[in-house]
N, C-alpha and C positions, 0 to 999 in steps of 0.2 A: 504494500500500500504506500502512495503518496502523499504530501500533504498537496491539500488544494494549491491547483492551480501550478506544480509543480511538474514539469518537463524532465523527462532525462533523455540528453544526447545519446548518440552511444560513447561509449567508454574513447577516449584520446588513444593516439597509438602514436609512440615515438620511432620515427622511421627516417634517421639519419642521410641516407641516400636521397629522399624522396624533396628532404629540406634543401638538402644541396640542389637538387636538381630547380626547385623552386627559386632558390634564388639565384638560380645560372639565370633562366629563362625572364628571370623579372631584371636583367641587365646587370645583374651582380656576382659573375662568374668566377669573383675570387673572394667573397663574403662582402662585410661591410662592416664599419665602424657604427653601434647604435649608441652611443654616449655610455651617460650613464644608468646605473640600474638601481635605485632606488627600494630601501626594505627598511622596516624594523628593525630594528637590531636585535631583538632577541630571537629571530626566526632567519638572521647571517647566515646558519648553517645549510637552512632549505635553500636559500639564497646562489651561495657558493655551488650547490650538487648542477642548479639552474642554470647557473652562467657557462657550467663546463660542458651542459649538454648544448645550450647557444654555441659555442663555441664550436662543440662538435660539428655544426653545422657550417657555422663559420660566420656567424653575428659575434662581433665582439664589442664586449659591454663593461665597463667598471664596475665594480659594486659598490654602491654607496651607501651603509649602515647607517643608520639613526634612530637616537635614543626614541622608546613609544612617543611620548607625549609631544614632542618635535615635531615626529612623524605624522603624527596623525591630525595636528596642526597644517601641518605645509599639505597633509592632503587633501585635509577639506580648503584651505586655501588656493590652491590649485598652484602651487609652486611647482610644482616637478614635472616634467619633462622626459620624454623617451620610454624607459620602462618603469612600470612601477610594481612591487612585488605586495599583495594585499591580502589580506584574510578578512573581509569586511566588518564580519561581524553586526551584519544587518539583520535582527530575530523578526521572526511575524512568518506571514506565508510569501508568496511571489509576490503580489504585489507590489507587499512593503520592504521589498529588496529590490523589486525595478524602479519605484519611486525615488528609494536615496540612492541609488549606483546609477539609472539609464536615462532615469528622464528629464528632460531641462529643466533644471533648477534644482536637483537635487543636490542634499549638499556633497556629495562627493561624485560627483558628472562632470567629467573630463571633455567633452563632445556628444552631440547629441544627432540623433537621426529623427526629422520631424515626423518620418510616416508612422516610425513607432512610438512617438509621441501624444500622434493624434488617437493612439488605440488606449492609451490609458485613462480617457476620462469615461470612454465607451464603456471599458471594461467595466469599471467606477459606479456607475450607471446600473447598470447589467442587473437584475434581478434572478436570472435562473440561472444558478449555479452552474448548468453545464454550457453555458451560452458564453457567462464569464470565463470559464474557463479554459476553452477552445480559444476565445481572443487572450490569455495570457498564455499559452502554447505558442501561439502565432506570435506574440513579441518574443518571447525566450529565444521560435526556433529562426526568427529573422536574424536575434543578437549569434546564435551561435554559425547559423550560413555568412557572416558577415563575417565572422573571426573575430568580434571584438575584445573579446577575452580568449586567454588562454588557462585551460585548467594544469596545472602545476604540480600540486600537490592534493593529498587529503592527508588531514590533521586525525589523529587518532586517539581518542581521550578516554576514561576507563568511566563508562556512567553506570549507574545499580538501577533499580526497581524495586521498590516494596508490592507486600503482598496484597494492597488496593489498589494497583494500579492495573487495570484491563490492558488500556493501549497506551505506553509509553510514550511517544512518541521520535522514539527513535529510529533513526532508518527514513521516517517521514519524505523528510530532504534530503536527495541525494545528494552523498559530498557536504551533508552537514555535520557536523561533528557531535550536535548536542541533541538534548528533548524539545523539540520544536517541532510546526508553529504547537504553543500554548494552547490556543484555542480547539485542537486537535488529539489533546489529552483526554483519556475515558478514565471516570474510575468505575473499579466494580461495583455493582449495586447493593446496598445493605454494607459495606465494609466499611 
């Protein structure tokens, strides 16, 4: 099960030849300088495994660590430039993750694409659930045909269950790490 309104791509496939070829063909037959690459610093180490797989392909990037609270400053600020390495940490269902990461004006929106902008007040709107739904499919799978993100990593954290809980909500969100969305928690009845 998923939580509402949640998409899953399929799974990424790192395929080293396939990158190279890619950026032969896009006029960059011997890689490219992407600047800098931009993280957290306490997640340097996800960081570092990243920049050697770019590499591998032949984007090469500097890493540039910074403390959280900096970081997360200059990101909603919109300082940074080139790559940026992000865990967003946006809770709620799709929506309320396309809202602050995709759509203008969010506060962490780097660039925006109006046509999937115009679907989020639709969606917003949207009364039947599976109506809503289908339009936040169709922004996710535009964002993921588009390449705007890359997925990276998954974060692996150790969460429990007690013996009231029916549906945890874990799993919910693919590539979420935690019991999300809230609103998609069950308890068992009588417990």
């Amino acid at each position: 099960m998923r939580a509402r309104g949640a998409l899953w791509p399929p799974p990424p496939v790192f395929d080293p030849a396939k990158g190279r070829q890619l950026l032969a063909e896009a006029g960059f037959p011997n890689g490219l300088d992407a600047g800098q690459y931009f993280c957290d610093s306490s997640y340097a180490n996800i960081g570092e495994a990243v920049i050697n797989n770019l590499r591998e392909i032949g984007i090469r990037v500097v890493m540039r660590p910074i403390e959280r609270a900096a970081f997360l400053k200059g990101w909603a600020d919109k300082s940074y430039k080139n790559l940026i390495q992000i865990g967003p940490g946006a809770f709620g269902n799709s929506a309320t993750r396309l809202e602050s990461l995709v759509i203008k004006g969010g506060p962490f929106v780097y660039g925006n694409y109006p046509d999937i902008d115009a679907l989020f007040p639709v969606q917003a709107a949207e009364m039947n659930h599976a109506k809503r739904e289908a339009i936040l499919h169709k922004m996710q799978q535009m964002l993921h045909e588009r390449a705007v993100y890359a997925p990276l990593w998954q974060l692996a954290f150790l969460n429990g269950q007690g013996p009231r809980v029916e549906e945890s909500g874990l799993g919910l969100i693919g590539g979420h790490p935690y019991t999300a969305p809230y609103e998609d928690i069950r308890l068992k009845t009588g417990a």
